[in-house]
N, C-alpha and C positions, 0 to 999 in steps of 0.2 A: 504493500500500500504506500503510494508518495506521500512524503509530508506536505502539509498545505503550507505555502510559501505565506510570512508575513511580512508587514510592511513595517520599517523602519523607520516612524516619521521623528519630526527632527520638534523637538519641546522648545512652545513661540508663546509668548506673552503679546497681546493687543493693548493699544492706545488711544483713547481719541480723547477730544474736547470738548466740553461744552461751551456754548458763548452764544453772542447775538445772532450769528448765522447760522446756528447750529443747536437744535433742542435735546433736552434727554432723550425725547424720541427719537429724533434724526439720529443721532450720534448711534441710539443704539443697533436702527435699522444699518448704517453705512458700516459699522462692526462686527452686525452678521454675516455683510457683502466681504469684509475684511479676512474674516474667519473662512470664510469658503474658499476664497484664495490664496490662502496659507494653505488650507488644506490642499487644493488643486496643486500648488506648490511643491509640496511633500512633507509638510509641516502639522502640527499637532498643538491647537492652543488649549494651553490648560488652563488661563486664567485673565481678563479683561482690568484695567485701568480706565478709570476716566477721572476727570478733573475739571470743578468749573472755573476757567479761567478768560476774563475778556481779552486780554493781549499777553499771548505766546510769549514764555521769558527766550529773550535774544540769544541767551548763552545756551538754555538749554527744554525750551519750547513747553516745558511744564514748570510746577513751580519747585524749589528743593525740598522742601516736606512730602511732595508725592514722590519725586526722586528718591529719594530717602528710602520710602515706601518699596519703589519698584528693583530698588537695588538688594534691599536683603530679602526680597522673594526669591530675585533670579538668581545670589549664590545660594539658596538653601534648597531648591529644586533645579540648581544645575541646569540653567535655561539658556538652549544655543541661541535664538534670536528675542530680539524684540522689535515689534512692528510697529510706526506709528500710521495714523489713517490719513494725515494732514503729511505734505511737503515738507522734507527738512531743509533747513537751509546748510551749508559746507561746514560751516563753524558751529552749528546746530549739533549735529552728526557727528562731527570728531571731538566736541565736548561730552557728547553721550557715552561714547565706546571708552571715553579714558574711564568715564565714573563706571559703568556700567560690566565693563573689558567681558562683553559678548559683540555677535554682529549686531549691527544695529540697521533697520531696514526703514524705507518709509513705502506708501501706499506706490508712489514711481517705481522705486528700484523692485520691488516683490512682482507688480506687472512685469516689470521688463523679464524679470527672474522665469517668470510662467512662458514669455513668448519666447525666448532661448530655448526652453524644453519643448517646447511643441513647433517649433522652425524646424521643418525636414527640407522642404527644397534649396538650393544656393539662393535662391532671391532672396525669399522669405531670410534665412540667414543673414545674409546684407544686410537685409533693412533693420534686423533686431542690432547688430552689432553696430550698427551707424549709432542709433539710437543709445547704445548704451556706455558709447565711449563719450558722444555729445551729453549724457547725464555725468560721467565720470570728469572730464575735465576741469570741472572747479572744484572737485572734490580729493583731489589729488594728493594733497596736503594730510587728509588724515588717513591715508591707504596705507605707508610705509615709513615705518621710521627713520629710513634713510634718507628722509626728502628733508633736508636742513640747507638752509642756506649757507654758503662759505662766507669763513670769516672776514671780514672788512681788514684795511692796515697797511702798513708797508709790505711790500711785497706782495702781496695776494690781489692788487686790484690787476685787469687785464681783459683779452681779449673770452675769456675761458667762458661756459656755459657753468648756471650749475646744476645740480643734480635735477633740483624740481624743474628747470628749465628746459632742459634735456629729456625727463620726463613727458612736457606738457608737447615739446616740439613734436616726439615720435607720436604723440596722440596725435595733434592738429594733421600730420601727416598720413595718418591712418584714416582718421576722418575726410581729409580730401581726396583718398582713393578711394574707400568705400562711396564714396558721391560719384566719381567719376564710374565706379562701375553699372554704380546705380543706375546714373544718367543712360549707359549703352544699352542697359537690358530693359530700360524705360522704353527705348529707340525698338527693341526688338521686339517687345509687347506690344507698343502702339502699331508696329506692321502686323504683328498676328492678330489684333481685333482688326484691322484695316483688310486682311484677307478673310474676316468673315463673311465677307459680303454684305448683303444690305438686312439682314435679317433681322427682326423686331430683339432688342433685347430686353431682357427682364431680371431686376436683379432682388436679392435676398437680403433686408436689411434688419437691424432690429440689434434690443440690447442681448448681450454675450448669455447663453444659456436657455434659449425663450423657444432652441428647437425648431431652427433654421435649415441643418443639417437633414434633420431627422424628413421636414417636410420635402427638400430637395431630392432626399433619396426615394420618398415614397411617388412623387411627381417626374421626376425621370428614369425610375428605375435604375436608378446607378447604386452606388455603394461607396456616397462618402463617408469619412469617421464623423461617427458623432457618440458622445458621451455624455454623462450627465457631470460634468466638468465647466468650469468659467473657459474660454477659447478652447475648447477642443477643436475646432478651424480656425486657420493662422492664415493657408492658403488659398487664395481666391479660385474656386473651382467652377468649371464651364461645362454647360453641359446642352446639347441639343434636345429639346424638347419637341413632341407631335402630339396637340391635339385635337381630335379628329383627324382634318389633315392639315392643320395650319401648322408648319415649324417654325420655331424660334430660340435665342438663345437665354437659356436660363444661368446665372449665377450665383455662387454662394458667397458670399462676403464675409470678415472677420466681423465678429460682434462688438459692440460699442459699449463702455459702460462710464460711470459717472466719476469727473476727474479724471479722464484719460488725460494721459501723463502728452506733454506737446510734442515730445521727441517723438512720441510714437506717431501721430496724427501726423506730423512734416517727415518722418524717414517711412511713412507707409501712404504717404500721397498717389503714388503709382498706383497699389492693389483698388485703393478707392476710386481712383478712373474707371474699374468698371460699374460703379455708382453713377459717376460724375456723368458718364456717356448714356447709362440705361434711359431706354425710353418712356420705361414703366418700373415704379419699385412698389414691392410686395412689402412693408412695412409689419413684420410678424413682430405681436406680442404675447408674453406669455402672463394669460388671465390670472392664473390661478395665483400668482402671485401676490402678496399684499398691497404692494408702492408700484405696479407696473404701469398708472397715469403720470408716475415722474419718471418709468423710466422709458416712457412716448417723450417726454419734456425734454430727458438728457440725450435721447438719439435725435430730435429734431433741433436740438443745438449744435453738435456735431455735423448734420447734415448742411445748418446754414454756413458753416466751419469752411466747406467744402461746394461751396454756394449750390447744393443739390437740392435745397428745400421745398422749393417752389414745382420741383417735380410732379409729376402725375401719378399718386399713389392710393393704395388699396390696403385698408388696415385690416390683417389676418390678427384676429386675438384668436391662439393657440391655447392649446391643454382644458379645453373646456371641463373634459372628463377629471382632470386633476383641482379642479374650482370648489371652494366649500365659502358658501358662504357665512359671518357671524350669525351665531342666533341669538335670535331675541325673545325673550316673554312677553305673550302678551300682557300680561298683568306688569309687568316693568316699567315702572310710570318715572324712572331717573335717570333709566340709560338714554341717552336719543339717539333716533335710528341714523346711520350716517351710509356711507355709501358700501361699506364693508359688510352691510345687512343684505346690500343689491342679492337678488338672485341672478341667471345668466338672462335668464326674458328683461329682468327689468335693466341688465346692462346692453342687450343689445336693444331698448327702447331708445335708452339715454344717446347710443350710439349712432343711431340713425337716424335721431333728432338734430343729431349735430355734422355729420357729415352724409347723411342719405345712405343709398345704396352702395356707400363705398367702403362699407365693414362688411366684415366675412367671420365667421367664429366659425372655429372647426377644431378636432383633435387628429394631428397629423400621427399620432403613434397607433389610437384606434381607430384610424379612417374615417372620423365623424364627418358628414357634411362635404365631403372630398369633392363631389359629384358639383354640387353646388361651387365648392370652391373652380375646378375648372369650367366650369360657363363662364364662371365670370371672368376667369382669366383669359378664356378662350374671346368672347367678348370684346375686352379692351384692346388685346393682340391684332384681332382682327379689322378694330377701327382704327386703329395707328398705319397696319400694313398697307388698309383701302385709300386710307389717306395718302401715302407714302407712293402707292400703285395704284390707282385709280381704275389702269386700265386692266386689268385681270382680279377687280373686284367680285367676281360670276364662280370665282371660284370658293370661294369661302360663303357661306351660308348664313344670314346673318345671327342666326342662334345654332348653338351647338347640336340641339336634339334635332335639326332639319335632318341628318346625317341618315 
């Protein structure tokens, strides 16, 4: 009998803040996002920090009393990292590691940590490493102890480099070959969408985990990865779609989430061209979620990021079957009923109050409503193509079941 392989996950402590921008509730909701990413990471949080503070101490982003606090947890349970949820700043970060002497991560560098492990092609690669030396470079200073500057005096001033200078130069110069590669394979991508011919595209957008994957494979019968993982897709996959008999091209896209880190949004501008160019985006959300109306908010900020907003799109709320909504007593005369009591009828009312016929709820893992979802996709495809081709409009039907 084999033994059952375990996982080695690596013991992480969480951070965040409380403040003006940011409630108990906020904070703890973006903590659960924090924790699943650790976890997606390889990591194992055993225990949360938070702290109500209106401005970030500068030396060391909390105050020294919770300091205090978070340092004789982490030696007395032997804690390889600790996460904050908020951006550290360079002297933020190398203040933390001297007090704290584990790694110290913030919500930027654990993204980037997750897209290196899941980068399998040379592009994809690229782009993660561009990104992650442009996060590195003012940070350079608390990496290695050998980064000291030479001493000033007689004899020591000159033409010489010093160590952190020489450091930051092979970055700058690592960074501007990874650009330069980028730039070539930019060039070769934009000829392979230009060899697609003229074909309606359509692409998969939505925040990270909402089952993008999942719906792409069940719609072209392909066999992307998809997990129940934050980015289980890194790389932008293409796929020829038929239906009935209209083709087009479908895409899966990396998923968006909240605070994406800039490096990654500017060293991943390329894979989002196939956003940027779709003619129609399939906006999937995932219902069952509790905050999934902010995280429509945080993909349609990233979209305007990438001036895609204004697109022609089609809001798919996924995982219907995975939806519960709160209950409520009737006899409960203190609770009031808020939107998290909605059942899925009274969200797709709310939904198509507000944007018409252009929500779609369905569950892509048990084929709910599929049928329905492809009319309508088949639908829009067809009105973009008619338009596009005017003259071999005879062939496409103007509804699906003419077929």
């Amino acid at each position: 009998m084999l033994e059952k392989k375990t996982i080695d996950y690596e013991k992480a402590v969480l951070i965040g803040v409380v403040n003006k921008e940011q409630n108990e509730t906020k904070v703890k909701e973006y903590l659960d996002e924090l924790e699943f990413l650790t976890y997606t990471a390889g990591g194992e949080v055993t225990k949360r920090f938070t702290q109500r503070i209106d401005m970030p101490n500068p030396k060391t982003y909390i105050g020294s009393g919770k300091m205090e606090e978070v340092q004789q947890y982490v030696k007395e349970h032997q804690i390889g990292s600790v996460i904050f949820d908020d951006e550290l700043s360079p002297a933020q970060q190398n203040n933390i590691e001297k007090i704290l002497k584990c790694k110290i991560l913030d919500r930027t560098s654990l993204i980037l940590d997750i897209f290196a492990q899941r980068a399998k092609t040379s592009y994809a690669r690229t782009q993660v490493e561009l990104a992650q030396y442009e996060y590195l470079l003012p940070r350079l200073t608390g990496l290695w102890t050998h980064l000291e500057r030479q001493r000033g005096g007689i004899g020591m001033r000159g033409p010489g480099e010093t160590e952190i200078e020489t450091d930051r130069r092979i970055v700058r110069d690592r960074i501007a070959l990874l650009k330069k590669k980028l730039t070539k394979i930019d060039r070769q991508m934009e000829t392979q969408r230009g060899n697609r011919g003229a074909l309606v595209r359509v692409a998969l957008v939505g925040y990270t985990n909402v089952g993008k994957s999942t719906l792409m494979n069940v719609i072209s019968k392909s066999d992307v990865f998809a997990e129940n993982k934050l980015f289980a897709t890194l790389d932008t996959t293409v796929r020829k779609v038929v239906i009935g008999n209209l083709p087009f091209l479908l895409s899966d896209t990396v998923g968006f989430i909240r605070k994406l880190p800039t490096q990654l949004v500017e060293s991943f501008k390329s894979t989002l061209d196939e956003v940027r160019e779709a003619d129609l985006l399939l906006h999937v959300v995932d219902i069952s979620h509790p905050n999934f109306e902010e995280h429509i908010d945080s993909v349609y900020k990233i979209l305007d990021e990438i001036k895609s907003a204004d697109k022609k799109t089609i809001m798919v709320f996924n995982k219907i079957d995975q939806y519960q909504a709160e209950h409520l007593d009737e006899d409960d005369l203190v609770t009031e009923r808020t939107s998290a009591h909605f059942t899925i009828e009274e969200w797709k009312k709310t939904w198509y109050s507000r944007i018409g016929d252009r929500a779609l709820f369905i569950s892509a893992l048990n084929k709910e409503n599929l049928d329905e979802f492809r009319k309508r996709v088949y639908n829009e495809v067809r009105d973009i193509h008619v338009t596009r081709f005017p003259y071999n409009n005879f062939l496409y039907p103007e509804h699906l079941d003419q077929y």
